[in-house]
DOZASE-786021 format. One record per residue: residue in three letters; x, y, z of N, C-alpha, C in turn. Coordinates in steps of 0.1 Angstrom, whole numbers, padded with zeros to 4 digits, always signed. Each point is the difference from the previous one (the first is absolute). Layout:
N
ALAXYZXYZXYZ ...
***
This chain:
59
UNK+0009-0012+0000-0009+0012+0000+0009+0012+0000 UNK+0001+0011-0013+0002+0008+0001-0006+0016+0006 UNK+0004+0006+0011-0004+0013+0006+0009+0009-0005 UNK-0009+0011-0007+0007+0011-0003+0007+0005+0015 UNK+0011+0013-0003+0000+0006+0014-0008+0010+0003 UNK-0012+0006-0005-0007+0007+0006-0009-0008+0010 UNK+0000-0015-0003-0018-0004+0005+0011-0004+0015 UNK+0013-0008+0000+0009-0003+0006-0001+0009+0018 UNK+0003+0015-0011+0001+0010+0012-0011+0002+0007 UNK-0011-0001-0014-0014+0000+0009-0003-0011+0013 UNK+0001-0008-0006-0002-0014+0009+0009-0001+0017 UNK+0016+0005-0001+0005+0003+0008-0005+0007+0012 UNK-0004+0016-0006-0004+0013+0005-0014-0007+0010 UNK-0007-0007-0010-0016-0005+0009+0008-0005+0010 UNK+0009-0014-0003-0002-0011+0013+0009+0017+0010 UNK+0009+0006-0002+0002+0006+0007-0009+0010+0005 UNK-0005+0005-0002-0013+0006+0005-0010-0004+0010 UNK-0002-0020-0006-0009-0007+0010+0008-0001+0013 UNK+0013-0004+0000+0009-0001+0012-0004+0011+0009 UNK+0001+0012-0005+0003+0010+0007-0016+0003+0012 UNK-0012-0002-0011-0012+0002+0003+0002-0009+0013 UNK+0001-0010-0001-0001-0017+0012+0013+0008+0012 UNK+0011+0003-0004+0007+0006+0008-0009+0007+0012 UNK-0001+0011-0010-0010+0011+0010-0012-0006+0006 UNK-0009-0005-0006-0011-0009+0014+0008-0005+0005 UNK+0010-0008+0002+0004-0010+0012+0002+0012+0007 UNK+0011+0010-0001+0003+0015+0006-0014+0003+0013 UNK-0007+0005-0012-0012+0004+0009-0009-0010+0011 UNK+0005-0009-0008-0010-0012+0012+0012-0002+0010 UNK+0009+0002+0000+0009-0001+0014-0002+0013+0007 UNK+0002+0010-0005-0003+0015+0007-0012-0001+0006 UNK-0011-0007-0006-0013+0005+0003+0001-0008+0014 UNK+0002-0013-0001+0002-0010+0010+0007+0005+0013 UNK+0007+0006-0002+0013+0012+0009-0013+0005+0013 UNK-0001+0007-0008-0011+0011+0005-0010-0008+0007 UNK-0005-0006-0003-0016-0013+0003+0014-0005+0012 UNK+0010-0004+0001+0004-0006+0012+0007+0009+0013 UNK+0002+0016-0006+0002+0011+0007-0010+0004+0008 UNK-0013-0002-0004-0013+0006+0004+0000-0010+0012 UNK+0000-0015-0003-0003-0010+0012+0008-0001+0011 UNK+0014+0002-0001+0009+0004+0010-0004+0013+0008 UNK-0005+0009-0006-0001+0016+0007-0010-0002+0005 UNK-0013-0007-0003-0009-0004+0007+0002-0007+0012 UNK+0004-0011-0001+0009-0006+0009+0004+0002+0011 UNK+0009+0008-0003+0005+0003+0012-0005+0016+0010 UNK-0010+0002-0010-0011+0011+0008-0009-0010+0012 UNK-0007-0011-0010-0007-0008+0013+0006-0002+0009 UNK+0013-0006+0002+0010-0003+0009+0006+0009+0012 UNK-0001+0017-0008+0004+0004+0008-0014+0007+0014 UNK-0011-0005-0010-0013-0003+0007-0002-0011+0013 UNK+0006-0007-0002+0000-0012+0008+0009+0002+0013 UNK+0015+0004-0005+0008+0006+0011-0006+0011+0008 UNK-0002+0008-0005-0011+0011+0011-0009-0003+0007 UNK-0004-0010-0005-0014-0006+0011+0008-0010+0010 UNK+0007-0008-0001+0008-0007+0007+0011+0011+0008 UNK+0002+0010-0004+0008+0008+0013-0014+0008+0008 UNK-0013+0001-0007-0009+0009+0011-0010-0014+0013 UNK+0005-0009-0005-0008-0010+0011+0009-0003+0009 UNK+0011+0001-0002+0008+0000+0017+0000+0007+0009 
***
C-alpha cells in the first residue's frame, strides 16, 4: 500500500492529536479527583476537631 506524504502527515498529526486529547482527560480526571479527596480530608478533620471539643467539655 502506497501513502502519499500528505495523507501520511495527516494520519500522523490525528493519532497525535488523539493522544494528546486522552492525555488531557486522564489530566483532568486526576485533578478533578484531587480536589473530591481535598474536600473529604478538610471535612474530616473539621468533624474531628468537633469530637475533640466535646471530649475536652465533659471533663
Amino acid at each position: 500500500m502506497n501513502i502519499s506524504r500528505p495523507k501520511l502527515i495527516a494520519i500522523i498529526t490525528g493519532f497525535i492529536s488523539i493522544l494528546i486529547c486522552i492525555l488531557y482527560l486522564l489530566l483532568i480526571t486526576v485533578f478533578d479527583f484531587r480536589s473530591f479527596l481535598n474536600d473529604q480530608i478538610t471535612s474530616h478533620s473539621a468533624e474531628m476537631a468537633a469530637i475533640f471539643v466535646g471530649i475536652l467539655l465533659r471533663r
